[in-house]
C-alpha positions as CSV (number, residue, x, y, z in Angstrom):
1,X,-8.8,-7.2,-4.2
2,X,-11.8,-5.5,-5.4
3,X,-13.4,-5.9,-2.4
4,X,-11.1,-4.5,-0.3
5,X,-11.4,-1.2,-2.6
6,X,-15.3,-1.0,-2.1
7,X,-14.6,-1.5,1.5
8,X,-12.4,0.9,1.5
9,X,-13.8,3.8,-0.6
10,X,-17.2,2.9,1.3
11,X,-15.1,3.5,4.9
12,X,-13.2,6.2,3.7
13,X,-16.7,8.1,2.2
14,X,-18.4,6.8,5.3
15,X,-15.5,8.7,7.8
16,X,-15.9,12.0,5.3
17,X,-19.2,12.6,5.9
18,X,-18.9,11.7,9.7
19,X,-16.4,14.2,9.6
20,X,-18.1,16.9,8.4
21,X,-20.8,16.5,10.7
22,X,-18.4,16.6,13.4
23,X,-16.9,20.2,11.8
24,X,-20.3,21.6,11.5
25,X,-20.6,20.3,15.1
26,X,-17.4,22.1,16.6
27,X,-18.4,25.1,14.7
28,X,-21.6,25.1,16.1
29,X,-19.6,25.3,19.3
30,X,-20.6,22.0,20.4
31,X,-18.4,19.6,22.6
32,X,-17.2,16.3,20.6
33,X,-17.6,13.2,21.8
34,X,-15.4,10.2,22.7
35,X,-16.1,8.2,19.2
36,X,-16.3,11.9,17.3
37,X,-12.8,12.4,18.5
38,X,-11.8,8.7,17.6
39,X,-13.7,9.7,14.1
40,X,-11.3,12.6,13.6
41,X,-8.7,10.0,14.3
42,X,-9.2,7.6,12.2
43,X,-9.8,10.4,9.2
44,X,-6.8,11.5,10.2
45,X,-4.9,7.9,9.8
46,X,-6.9,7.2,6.6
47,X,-5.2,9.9,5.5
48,X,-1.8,9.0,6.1
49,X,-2.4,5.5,5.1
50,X,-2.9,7.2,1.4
51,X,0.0,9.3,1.7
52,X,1.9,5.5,2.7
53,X,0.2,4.2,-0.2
54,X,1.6,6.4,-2.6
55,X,5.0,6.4,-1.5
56,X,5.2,2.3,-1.7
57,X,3.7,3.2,-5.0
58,X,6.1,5.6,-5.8
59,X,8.8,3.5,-4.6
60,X,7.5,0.6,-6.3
61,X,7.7,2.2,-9.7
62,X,11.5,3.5,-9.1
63,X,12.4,0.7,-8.4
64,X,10.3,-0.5,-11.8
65,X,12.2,2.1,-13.6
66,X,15.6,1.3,-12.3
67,X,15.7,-2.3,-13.2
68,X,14.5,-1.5,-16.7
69,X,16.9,1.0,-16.9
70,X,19.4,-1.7,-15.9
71,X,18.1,-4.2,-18.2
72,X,18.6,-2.1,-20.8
73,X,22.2,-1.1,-20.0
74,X,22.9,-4.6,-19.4
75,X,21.1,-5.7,-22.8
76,X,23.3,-2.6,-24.3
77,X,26.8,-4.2,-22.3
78,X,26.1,-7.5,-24.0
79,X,25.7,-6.3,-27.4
80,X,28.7,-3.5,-27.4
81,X,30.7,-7.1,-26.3
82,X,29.6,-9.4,-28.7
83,X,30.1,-6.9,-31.7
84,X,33.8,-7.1,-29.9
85,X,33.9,-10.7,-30.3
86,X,33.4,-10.8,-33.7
87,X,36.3,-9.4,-34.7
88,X,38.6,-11.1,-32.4
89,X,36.9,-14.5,-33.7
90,X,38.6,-13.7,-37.5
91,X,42.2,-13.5,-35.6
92,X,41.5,-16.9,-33.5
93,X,39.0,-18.6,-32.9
94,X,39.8,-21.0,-30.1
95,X,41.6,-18.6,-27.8
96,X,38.1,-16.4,-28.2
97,X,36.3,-19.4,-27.6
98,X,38.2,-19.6,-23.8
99,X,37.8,-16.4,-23.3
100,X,34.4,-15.8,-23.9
101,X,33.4,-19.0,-22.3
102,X,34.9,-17.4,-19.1
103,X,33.0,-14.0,-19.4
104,X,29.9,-15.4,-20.1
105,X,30.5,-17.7,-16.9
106,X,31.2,-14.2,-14.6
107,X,28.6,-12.3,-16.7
108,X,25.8,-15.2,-15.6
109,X,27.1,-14.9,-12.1
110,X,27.0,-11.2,-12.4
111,X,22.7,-11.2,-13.4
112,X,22.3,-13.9,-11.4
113,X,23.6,-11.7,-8.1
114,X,21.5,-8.9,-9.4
115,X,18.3,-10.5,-10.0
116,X,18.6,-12.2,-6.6
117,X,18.9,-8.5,-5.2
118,X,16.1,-7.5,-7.1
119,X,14.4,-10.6,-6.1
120,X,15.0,-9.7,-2.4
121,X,13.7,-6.0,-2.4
122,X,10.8,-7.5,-4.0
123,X,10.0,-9.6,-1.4
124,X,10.5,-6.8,1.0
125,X,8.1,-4.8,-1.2
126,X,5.9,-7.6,-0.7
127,X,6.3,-8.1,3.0
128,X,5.7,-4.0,3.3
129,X,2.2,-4.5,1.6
130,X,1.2,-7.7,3.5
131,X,2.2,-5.9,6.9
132,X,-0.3,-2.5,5.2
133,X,-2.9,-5.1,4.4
134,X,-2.7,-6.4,8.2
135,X,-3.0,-3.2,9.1
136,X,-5.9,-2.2,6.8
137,X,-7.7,-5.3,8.4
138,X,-7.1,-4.4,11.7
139,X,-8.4,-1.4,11.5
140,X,-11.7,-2.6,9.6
141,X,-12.4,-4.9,12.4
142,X,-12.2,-2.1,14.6
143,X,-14.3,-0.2,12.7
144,X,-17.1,-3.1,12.8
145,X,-16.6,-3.0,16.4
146,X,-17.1,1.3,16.8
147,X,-20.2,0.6,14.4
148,X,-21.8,-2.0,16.8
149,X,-21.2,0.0,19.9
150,X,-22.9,3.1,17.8
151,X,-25.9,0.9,16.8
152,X,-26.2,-0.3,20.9
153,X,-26.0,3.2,21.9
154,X,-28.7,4.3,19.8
155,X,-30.8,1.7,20.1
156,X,-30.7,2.4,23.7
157,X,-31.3,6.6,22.9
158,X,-34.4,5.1,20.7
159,X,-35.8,3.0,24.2
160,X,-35.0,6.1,26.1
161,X,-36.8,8.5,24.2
162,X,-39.8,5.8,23.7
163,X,-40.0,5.6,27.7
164,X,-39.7,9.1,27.9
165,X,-42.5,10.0,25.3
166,X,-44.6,7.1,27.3
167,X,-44.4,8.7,30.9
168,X,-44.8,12.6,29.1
169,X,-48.2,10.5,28.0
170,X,-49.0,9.4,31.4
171,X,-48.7,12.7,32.9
């Protein structure tokens, strides 16, 4: 995973400084290119992807927060009641016995239905940040692709200008 963070602060710091060449380009009055354009683009969806990242983050720890928080009312239920039992054992303890038996039976049932909730908006956490992760990869394989069309294009610029210089020679 610490990969995939150099990858993307190096993407994200690569697309910054491509992006203020292309602002000192428009304010030079300059027309933008195709791939400046697609540049702004993907600053723009970098951008957004953040913003996405902190909301599942945000979300994430909510969610965090709310089943502590309901832990600890839960752990707080279960005390309150068992204090409750105790006195009820002194007065008989056999009728308790049934009765708490039964509680703890629907209390177990009870946990068990909420930790399989929590369970399942995990897992559509989860599913949420392998679909980002898809995406992430998607666009870094476009990105390899944009960066070997750039290196084509100026390779050819580079033969260009060398022909160029070579018939300026010859005249």
């Amino acid at each position: 995973m610490a990969t995939s963070m150099t990858v993307e602060q190096l993407i994200s710091r690569a697309l910054e400084e491509a992006v203020s060449r292309i602002i000192k380009k428009v304010s030079e009055g300059k027309r933008l290119s195709d791939s400046e354009i697609t540049m702004l683009t993907m600053s723009l969806m970098m951008r957004r992807f953040d913003e996405l990242r902190g909301d599942v983050n945000k979300g994430f720890d909510n969610l965090k927060g709310y089943v502590d928080n309901r832990f600890d009312n839960l752990k707080g239920y279960v005390d309150k009641r068992f204090d409750d039992l105790k006195g009820y054992m002194d007065k008989g303890f056999e009728d308790l016995k049934v009765y708490v038996d039964k509680r703890f039976d629907d209390f177990k049932i009870y946990v068990d239905s909420r930790f399989n909730a929590i369970d399942e908006k995990f897992g559509s956490v989860e599913k949420r940040i392998d679909g980002l992760e898809k995406r992430i990869d998607g666009f870094e394989k476009r990105i390899d692709v944009l960066e070997n069309r750039l290196n084509i294009v100026y390779n050819e610029v580079s033969s260009i200008k060398t022909d160029i210089i070579k018939m300026m020679r010859e005249l």
